[in-house]
C-alpha positions as CSV (number, residue, x, y, z in Angstrom):
1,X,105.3,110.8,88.5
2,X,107.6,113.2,89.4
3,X,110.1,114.4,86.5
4,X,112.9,116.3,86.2
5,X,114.4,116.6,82.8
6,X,117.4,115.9,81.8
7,X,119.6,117.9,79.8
8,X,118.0,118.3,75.9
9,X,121.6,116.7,74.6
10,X,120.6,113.4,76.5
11,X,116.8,113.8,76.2
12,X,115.7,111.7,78.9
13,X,114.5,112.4,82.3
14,X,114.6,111.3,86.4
15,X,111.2,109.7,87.7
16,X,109.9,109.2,91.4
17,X,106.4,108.6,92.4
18,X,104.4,111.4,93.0
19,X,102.7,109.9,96.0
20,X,104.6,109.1,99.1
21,X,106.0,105.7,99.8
22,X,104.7,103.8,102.8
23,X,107.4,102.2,105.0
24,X,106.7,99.9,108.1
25,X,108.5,100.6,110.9
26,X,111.2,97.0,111.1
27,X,110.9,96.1,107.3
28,X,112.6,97.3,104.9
29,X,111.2,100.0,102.2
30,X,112.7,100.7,98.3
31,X,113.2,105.0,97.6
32,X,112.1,104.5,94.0
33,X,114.2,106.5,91.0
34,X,114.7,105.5,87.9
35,X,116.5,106.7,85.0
36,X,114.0,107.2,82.0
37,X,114.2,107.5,78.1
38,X,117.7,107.8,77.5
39,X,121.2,105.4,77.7
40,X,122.2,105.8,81.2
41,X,126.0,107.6,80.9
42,X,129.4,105.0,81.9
43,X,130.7,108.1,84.5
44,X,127.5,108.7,86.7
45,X,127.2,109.4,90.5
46,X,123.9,109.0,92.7
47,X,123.3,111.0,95.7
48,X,120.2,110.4,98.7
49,X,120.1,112.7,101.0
50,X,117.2,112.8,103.8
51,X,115.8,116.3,104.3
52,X,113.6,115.2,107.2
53,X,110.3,116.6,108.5
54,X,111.8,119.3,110.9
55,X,115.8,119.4,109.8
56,X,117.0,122.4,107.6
57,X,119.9,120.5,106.9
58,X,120.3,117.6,104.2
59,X,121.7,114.5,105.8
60,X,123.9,112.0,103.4
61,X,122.0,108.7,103.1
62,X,124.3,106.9,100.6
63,X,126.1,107.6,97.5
64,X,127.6,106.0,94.4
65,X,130.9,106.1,93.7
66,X,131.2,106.2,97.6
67,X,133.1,109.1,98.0
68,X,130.9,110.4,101.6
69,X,130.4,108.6,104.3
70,X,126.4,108.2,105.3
71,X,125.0,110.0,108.4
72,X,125.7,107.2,111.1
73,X,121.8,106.6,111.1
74,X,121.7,105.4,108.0
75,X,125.1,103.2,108.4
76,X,124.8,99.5,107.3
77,X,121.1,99.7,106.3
78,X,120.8,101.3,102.6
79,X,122.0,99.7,99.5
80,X,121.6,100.2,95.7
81,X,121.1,97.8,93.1
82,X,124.2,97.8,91.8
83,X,123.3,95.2,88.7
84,X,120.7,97.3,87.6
85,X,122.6,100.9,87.7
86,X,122.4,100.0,83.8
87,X,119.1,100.1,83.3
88,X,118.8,103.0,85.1
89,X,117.6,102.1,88.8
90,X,119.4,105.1,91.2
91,X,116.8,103.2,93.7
92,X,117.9,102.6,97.2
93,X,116.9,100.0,99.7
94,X,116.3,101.0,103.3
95,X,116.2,98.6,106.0
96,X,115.0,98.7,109.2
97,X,112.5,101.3,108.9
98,X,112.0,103.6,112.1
99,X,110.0,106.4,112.5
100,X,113.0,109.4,112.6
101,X,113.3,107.9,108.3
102,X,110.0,110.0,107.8
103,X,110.5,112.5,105.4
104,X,112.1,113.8,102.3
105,X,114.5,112.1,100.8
106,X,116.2,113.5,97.1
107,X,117.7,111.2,94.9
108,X,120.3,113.3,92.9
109,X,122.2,111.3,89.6
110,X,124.9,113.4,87.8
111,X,127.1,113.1,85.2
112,X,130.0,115.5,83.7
113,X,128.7,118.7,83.9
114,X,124.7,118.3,84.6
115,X,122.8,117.3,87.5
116,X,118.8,115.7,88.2
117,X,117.2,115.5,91.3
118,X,113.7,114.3,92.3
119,X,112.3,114.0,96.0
120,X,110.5,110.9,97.0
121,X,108.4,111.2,100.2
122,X,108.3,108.0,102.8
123,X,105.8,108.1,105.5
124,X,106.4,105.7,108.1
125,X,103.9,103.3,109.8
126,X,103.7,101.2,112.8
127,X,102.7,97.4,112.6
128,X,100.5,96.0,115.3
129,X,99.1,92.1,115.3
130,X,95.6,92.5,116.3
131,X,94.5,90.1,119.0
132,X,90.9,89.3,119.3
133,X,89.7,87.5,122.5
134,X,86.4,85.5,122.0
């Protein structure tokens, strides 16, 4: 798992998997991050951004409290899980899965003054019905 820590007054840390997560293109795919070994803060924000395979620039995927508006690409198909934002799961759900959502993607929580961020990698693949003729 990927780790970044948090601050040592919290003592707890950001996970992601350390191997990427497989999306197929038309369903829907969850950009794992979770919250670990400490009481998640009241006053938190979350922050995906899509780094992309050949972009320089970050694109805004969603974001809680939504303050930013989402790159149009990703309008109307990420969400959180808002009930368990207690627990800790910054996950998101993507739906729709094309094959331009390849990439990077960070998952970013702050709170007051400090900051965490992990990347979680989504490879994309097609899905074919095989048809076998007798």
């Amino acid at each position: 798992q990927n780790q970044a820590p948090f601050s040592p007054k919290t003592g707890g840390s950001l996970n992601a998997p350390k191997i990427p997560v497989l999306g197929i293109i038309g369903d829907r795919v969850v950009l794992p991050c979770q919250v670990g070994s400490a009481p998640v803060p009241r006053d938190f924000s979350i922050r995906w951004t899509f780094h992309g395979e050949f972009q320089s620039r970050r694109l805004p995927v969603s974001r809680y409290p939504g303050k930013e508006e989402p790159d149009e690409r990703y309008r109307g198909r990420v969400e959180f899980f808002h009930e368990e934002f207690r627990a800790g799961n910054a996950s998101l759900l993507l739906r729709d899965v094309r094959s331009s959502d390849q990439g990077s993607y960070s998952c970013q929580v702050s709170s007051q003054d400090v900051s965490w961020e992990v990347l979680v990698e989504l490879e994309v693949a097609g899905w074919c019905r095989s048809l076998f003729i007798l």
